[in-house]
C-alpha positions as CSV (number, residue, x, y, z in Angstrom):
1,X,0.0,0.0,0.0
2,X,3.1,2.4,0.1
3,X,4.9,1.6,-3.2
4,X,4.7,3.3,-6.2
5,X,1.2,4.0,-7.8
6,X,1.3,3.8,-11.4
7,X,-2.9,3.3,-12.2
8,X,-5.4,4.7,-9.7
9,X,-9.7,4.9,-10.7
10,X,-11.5,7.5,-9.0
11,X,-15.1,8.3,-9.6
12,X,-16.1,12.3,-9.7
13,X,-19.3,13.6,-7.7
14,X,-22.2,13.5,-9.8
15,X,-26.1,14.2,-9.0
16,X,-26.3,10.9,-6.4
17,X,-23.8,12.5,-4.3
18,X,-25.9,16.1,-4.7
19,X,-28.5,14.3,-3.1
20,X,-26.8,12.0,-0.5
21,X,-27.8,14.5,2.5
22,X,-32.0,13.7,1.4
23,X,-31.7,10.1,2.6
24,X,-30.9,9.7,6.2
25,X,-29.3,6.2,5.8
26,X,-26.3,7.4,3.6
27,X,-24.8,9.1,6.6
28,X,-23.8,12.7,5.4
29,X,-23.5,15.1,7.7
30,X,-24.8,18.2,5.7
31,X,-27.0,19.1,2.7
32,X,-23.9,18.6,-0.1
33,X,-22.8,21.8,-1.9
34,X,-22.1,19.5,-5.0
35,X,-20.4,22.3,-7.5
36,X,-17.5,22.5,-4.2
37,X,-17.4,19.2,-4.3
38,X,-16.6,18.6,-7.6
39,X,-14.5,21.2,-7.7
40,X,-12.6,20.1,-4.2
41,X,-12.4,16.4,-6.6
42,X,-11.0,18.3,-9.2
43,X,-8.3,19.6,-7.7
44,X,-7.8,16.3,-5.7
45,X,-7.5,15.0,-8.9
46,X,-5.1,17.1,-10.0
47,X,-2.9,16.7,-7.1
48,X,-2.6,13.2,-7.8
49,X,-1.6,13.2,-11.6
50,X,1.1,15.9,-10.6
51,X,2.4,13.3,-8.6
52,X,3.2,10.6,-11.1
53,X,0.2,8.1,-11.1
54,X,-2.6,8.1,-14.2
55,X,-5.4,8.7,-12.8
56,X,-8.6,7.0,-14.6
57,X,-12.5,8.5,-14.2
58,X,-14.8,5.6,-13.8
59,X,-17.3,7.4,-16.1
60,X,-20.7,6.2,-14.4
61,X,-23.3,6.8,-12.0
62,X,-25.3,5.0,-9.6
63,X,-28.1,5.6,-7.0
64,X,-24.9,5.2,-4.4
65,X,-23.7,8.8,-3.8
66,X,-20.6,6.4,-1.7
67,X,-19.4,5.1,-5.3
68,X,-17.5,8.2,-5.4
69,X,-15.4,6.2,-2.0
70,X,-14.2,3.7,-4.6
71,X,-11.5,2.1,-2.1
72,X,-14.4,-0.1,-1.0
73,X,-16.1,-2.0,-4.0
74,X,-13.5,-4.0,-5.4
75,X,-10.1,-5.3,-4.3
76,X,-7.5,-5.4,-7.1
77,X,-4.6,-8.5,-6.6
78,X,-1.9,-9.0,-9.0
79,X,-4.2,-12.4,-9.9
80,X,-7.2,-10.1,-10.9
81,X,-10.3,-7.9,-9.2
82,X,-12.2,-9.0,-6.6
83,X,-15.5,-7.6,-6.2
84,X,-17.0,-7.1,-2.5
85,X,-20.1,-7.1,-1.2
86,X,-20.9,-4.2,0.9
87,X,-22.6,-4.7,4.5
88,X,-23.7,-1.5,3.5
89,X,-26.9,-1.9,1.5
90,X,-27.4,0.7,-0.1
91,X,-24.0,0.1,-1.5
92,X,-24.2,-2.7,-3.2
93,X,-24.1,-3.0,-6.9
94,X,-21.6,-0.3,-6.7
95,X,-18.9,-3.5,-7.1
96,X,-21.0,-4.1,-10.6
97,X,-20.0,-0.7,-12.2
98,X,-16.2,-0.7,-11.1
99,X,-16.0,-4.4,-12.0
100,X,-17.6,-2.8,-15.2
101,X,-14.7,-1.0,-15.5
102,X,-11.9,-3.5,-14.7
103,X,-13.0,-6.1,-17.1
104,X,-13.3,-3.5,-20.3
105,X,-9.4,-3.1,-19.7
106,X,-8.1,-6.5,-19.9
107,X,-8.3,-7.3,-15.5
108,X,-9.8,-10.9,-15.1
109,X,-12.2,-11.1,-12.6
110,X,-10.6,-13.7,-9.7
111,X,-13.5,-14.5,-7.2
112,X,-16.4,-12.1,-5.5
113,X,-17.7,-12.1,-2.1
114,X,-21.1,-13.6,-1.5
115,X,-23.9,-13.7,0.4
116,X,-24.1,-14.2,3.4
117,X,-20.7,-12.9,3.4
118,X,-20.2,-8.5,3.3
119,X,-16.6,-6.9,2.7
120,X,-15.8,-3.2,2.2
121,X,-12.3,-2.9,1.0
122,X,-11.3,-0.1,3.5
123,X,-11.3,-3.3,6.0
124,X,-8.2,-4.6,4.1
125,X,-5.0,-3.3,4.9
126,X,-1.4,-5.1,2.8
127,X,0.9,-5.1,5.1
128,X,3.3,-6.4,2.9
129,X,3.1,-7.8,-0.6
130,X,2.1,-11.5,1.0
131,X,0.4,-9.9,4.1
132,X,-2.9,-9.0,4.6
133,X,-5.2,-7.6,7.4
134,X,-9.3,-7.8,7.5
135,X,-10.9,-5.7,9.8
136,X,-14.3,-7.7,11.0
137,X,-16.8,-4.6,10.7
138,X,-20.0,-3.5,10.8
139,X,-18.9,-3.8,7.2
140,X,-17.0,-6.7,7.2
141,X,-18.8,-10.3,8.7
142,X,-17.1,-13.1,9.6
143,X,-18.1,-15.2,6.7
144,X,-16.8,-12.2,4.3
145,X,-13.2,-12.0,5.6
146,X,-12.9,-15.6,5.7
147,X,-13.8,-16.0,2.0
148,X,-11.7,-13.3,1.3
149,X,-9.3,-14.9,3.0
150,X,-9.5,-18.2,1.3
151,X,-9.6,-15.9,-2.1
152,X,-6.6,-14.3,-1.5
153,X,-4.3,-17.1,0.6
154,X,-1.4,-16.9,2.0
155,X,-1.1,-14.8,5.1
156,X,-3.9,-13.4,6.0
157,X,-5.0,-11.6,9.8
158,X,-8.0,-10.8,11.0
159,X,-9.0,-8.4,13.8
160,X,-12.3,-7.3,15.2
161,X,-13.0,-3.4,15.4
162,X,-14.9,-2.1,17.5
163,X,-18.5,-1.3,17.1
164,X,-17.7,2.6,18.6
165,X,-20.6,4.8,17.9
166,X,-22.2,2.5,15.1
167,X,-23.0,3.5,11.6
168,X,-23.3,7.0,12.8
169,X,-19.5,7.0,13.2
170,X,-18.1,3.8,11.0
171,X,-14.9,2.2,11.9
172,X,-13.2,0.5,8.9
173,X,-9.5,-0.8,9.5
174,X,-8.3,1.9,7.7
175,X,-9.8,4.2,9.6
176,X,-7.4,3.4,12.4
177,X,-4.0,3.2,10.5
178,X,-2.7,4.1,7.4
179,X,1.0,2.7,6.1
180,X,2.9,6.0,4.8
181,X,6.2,3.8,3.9
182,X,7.7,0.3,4.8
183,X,8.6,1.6,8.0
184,X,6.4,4.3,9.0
185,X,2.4,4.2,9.9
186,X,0.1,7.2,11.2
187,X,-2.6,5.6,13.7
188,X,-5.0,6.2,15.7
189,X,-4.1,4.3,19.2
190,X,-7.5,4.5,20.7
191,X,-9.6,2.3,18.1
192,X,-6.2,0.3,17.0
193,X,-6.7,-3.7,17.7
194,X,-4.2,-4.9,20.3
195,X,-3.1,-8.0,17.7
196,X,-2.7,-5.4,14.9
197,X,-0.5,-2.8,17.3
198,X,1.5,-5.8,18.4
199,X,1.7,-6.9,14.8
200,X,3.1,-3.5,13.4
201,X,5.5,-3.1,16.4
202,X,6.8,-7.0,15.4
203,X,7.7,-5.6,12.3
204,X,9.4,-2.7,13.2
205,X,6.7,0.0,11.8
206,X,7.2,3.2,13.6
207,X,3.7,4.8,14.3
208,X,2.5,8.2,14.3
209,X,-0.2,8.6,16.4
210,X,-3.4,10.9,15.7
211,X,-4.5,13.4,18.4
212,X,-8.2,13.2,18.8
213,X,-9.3,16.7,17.6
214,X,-7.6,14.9,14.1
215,X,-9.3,12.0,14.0
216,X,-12.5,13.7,13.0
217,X,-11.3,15.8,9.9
218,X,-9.1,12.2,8.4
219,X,-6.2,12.8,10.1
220,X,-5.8,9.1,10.2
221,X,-6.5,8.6,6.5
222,X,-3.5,9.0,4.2
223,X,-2.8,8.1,0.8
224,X,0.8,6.9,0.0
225,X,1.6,8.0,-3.9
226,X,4.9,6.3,-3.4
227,X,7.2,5.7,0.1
228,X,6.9,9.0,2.2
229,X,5.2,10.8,-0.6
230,X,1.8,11.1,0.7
231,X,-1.6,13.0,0.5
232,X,-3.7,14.4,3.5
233,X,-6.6,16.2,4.0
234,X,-6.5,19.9,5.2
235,X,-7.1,20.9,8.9
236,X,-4.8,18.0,10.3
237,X,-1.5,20.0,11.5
238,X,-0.1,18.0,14.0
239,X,0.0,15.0,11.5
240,X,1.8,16.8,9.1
241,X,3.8,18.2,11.3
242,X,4.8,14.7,12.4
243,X,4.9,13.2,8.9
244,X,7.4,16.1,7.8
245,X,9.3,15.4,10.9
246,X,10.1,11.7,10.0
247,X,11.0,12.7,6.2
248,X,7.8,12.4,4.5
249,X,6.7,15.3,1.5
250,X,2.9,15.9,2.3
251,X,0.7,17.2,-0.1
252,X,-2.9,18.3,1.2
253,X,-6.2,19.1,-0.2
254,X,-9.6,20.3,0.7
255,X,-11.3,17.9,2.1
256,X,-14.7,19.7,3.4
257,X,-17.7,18.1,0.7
258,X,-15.9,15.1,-0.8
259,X,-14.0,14.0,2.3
260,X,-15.3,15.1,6.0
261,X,-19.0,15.5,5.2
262,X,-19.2,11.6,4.0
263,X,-16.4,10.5,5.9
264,X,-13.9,9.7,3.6
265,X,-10.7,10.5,3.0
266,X,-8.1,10.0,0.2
267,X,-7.2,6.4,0.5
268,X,-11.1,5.9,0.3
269,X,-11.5,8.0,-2.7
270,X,-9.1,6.4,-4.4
271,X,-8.8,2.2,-5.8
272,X,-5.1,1.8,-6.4
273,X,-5.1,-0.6,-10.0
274,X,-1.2,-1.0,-10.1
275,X,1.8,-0.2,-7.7
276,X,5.2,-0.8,-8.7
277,X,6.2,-3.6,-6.2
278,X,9.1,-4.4,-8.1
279,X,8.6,-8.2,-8.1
C-alpha cells in the first residue's frame, strides 16, 4: 500500500452524491454543496496526476452517492479484481460498475464475495506484498473476511473493530492506521486492535499517532503515492507536522464536501489498480 502508484480509478461527484444528504441512511453530515465538491475532486484530482500516477474516471453513475469512495467496492490483486459485497446496502451493486470498468481493460475477474458474506475494502490493509489484514466490521462479517481470505491465501490476519458509535460513526481498519512507507504508519491508538499494534510493532513500523481533535477531519487517512510521498486532507496539523518530521513530503487538499461530510478521506477516494512492487 506504500509503493509506487502507477494506475489509480477515482469516480467524480455526480447528482447521487448532490443528493446523499435527502436520505438519512447514507450518513452525510450536511446538505452537499455538489459544485464544491466537484470542484474540491477536481483539484484532488489534480494533485494526484502531478504526482506521477494516471489517474482513470470511472465514467458512471449510480443511485450510491458512496461510489464516489471507490476504495471499497473491489479489491484489485496482482491475480485479478475482486469484487466485494458491501454490509452496507445501499451500496451494493456499486462493485458491478467498477467491475464494469476492470474487465473493459483487460483485468480478469478472480472470485467475488457472496452472500451471506459482506466486505468493504477499507477493512483490508497489505501489510506487505504476501500480508494482509481484514478488519471484522460493521462492514466486514465473519463469513466475508474468511472467503476473502480463502480468495486471496497466503497470510492473512484478521481483527475485530470495535463497534464505537455504530453507523453514525463507521470504523473501517483503515480508519485506524494508514502505512505512509515500509517503515512508517500514522494511527490512531484509541480504536487500534491490540493484535494489529502488536503486529506493526513486530515488524518494526514506527507509528505516528493521531491526536483526537484529528481523527474527525481524516487525520488518520492518508494516501501513499509512493514511500513518504503522501496525501492528507487539510485541517490535520499535527499530523503533518509529524509526517514532515520523519521525512515524509505531504501534499494536502480540501477535504470539506468530498471527504469530512461523508467520511472519507483520500485512500477511500481512491482504488489503487497498479503499484510498482518491483517483483
Amino acid at each position: 500500500m506504500t509503493a509506487p502508484l502507477r494506475d489509480v480509478l477515482v469516480k467524480r461527484p455526480g447528482p447521487a452524491f448532490g443528493r446523499a444528504f435527502d436520505d438519512p441512511t447514507h450518513g452525510y453530515l450536511h446538505p452537499v454543496d455538489l459544485g464544491l465538491a466537484q470542484r474540491e475532486h477536481d483539484a484532488f484530482v489534480d494533485l494526484l496526476a502531478s504526482l506521477g500516477p494516471t489517474v482513470h474516471e470511472l465514467g458512471a453513475e449510480t443511485e450510491s452517492p458512496d461510489l464516489v469512495y471507490q476504495f471499497d467496492p473491489l479489491l484489485v490483486t496482482d491475480r485479478g479484481a475482486i469484487p466485494l459485497r458491501s454490509g452496507k446496502p445501499k451500496r451494493r451493486g456499486e462493485e458491478l460498475a467498477v467491475e464494469a470498468w476492470t474487465l473493459a481493460r483487460g483485468i480478469p475477474t478472480l472470485a467475488r464475495i457472496e452472500a451471506p458474506g459482506t466486505v468493504d475494502g477499507g477493512d483490508t490493509l497489505w501489510l506487505r506484498p504476501d500480508l494482509l489484514c481484514l478488519g471484522r466490521t460493521l462492514r466486514t462479517n465473519d463469513a466475508g473476511a474468511r472467503r476473502l481470505a480463502t480468495i486471496v491465501g497466503g497470510d492473512i490476519r484478521i481483527y475485530d473493530l470495535p463497534y464505537w458509535r455504530g453507523d453514525a460513526e463507521l470504523v473501517h481498519l483503515l480508519s485506524v492506521i494508514s502505512p505512509v512507507a515500509d517503515d512508517l504508519a500514522v494511527v490512531y491508538l484509541p480504536l487500534l486492535p491490540a493484535g494489529l499494534h502488536e503486529l506493526v510493532a513486530d515488524l518494526g513500523i514506527r507509528m505516528i499517532e493521531v491526536p483526537e481533535r484529528e481523527y474527525s477531519t481524516l487525520g488518520c487517512n492518508v494516501l501513499a503515492v509512493r514511500p513518504g510521498v503522501v496525501v492528507l486532507a487539510t485541517g490535520n496539523p499535527t499530523v503533518e507536522r509529524a509526517l514532515r518530521e520523519r521525512g515524509c513530503e505531504v501534499h494536502t487538499y480540501a477535504a470539506s464536501e468530498i471527504g469530512i461530510n461523508g467520511s472519507g478521506g483520500p485512500t477511500c477516494l481512491t482504488r489503487p489498480i497498479l503499484r510498482d512492487t518491483g517483483a
